[in-house]
C-alpha positions, 0 to 999 in steps of 0.5 A: 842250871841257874837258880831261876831254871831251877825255880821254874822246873821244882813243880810238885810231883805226884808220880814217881819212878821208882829209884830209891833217892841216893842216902847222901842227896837226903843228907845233903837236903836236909843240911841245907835246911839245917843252915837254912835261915832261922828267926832269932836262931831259934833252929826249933825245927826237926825232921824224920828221913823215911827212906827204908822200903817198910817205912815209906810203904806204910807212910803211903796210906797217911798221906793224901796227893792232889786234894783238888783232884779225883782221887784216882786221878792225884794218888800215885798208885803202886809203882808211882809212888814216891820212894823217900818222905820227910816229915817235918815238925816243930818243938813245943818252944817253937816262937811265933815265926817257926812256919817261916822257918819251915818254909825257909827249910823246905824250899832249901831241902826241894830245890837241892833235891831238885838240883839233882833231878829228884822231884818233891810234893809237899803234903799237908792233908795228912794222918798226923796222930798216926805218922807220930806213932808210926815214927815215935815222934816225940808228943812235944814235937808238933808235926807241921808237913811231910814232903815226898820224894822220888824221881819224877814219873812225870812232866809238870808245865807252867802256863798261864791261867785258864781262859776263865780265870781259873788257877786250878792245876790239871792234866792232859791224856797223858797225866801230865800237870800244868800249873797256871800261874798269875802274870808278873803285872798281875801280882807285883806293883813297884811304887 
């Protein structure tokens, strides 16, 4: 598959099936944001795998799926739920432009997991004080996100946006996403 195929089918997943994410495609993601770009080298940037059943089983209440969506609609229920997460945070001398850098990192980590069939959603409504708790992340390191993993439990489609304009993600009898997305004329200007 060409990056540009993978661009298009690395959607944010809300329901998965429940295969555990293979130990050595978690290293191999988190390899690829290590060497990932980093402003001035700075390389501030730290990651807790959460792939033990325990551990993903109580992460699975600090984290909130799909905040545009009913609750009973965006939350994985048991059985759907993802099978590893990634909690990614920043050292305390982290420099202005460190959440470039995790952005740089994350797309790197989602796109090698993706790569091999695993799906990703990144997670920003989340219970900081206790998942640095429950994972002993240390108080200097400042927890930015956490993405979940696992195999999709389901399709997600680009379209294009509603005939109201509206880019909100929704879904079909089936709990399948669609995801509007702007025109290319409507975003990029070449001068």
């Amino acid at each position: 598959m060409n990056l540009s195929d993978l661009y298009k089918g690395c959607r944010s997943y809300r329901r998965f099936l429940q295969d555990p994410v293979p130990r050595e495609l978690l290293c191999q993601m988190l390899e690829n944001a290590r060497i990932s770009s980093s402003a001035h080298n700075a390389q501030s940037i730290r990651y807790v795998v959460v792939d033990s059943k325990e551990m993903v089983s109580a992460m699975q209440p600090l984290v909130t799926f799909a905040s545009s969506l009913p609750r009973e609609l965006g939350t994985p229920k048991e059985g759907e739920q993802p099978t590893a997460f990634v909690v990614v945070s920043k050292t305390a001398d982290a420099g202005s432009f460190c959440d470039m850098d995790i952005g740089l990192a994350v797309d790197a980590m989602v796109m090698t997991a993706w790569e091999s069939g695993i799906g990703s959603c990144l997670l920003g409504a989340i219970n900081i004080p206790e998942i640095g708790r429950l994972l002993s992340v240390p108080e200097e390191e400042t927890i930015r996100l956490v993405v979940a993993f696992g195999k999709p439990g389901h399709k997600s489609t680009l379209v294009g946006p509603r005939e109201n304009g509206g880019l909100k993600y929704y879904l079909d009898e089936a709990k399948n996403y669609y995801v509007p997305k702007r025109s290319f004329e409507d975003i990029v200007r070449f001068v």
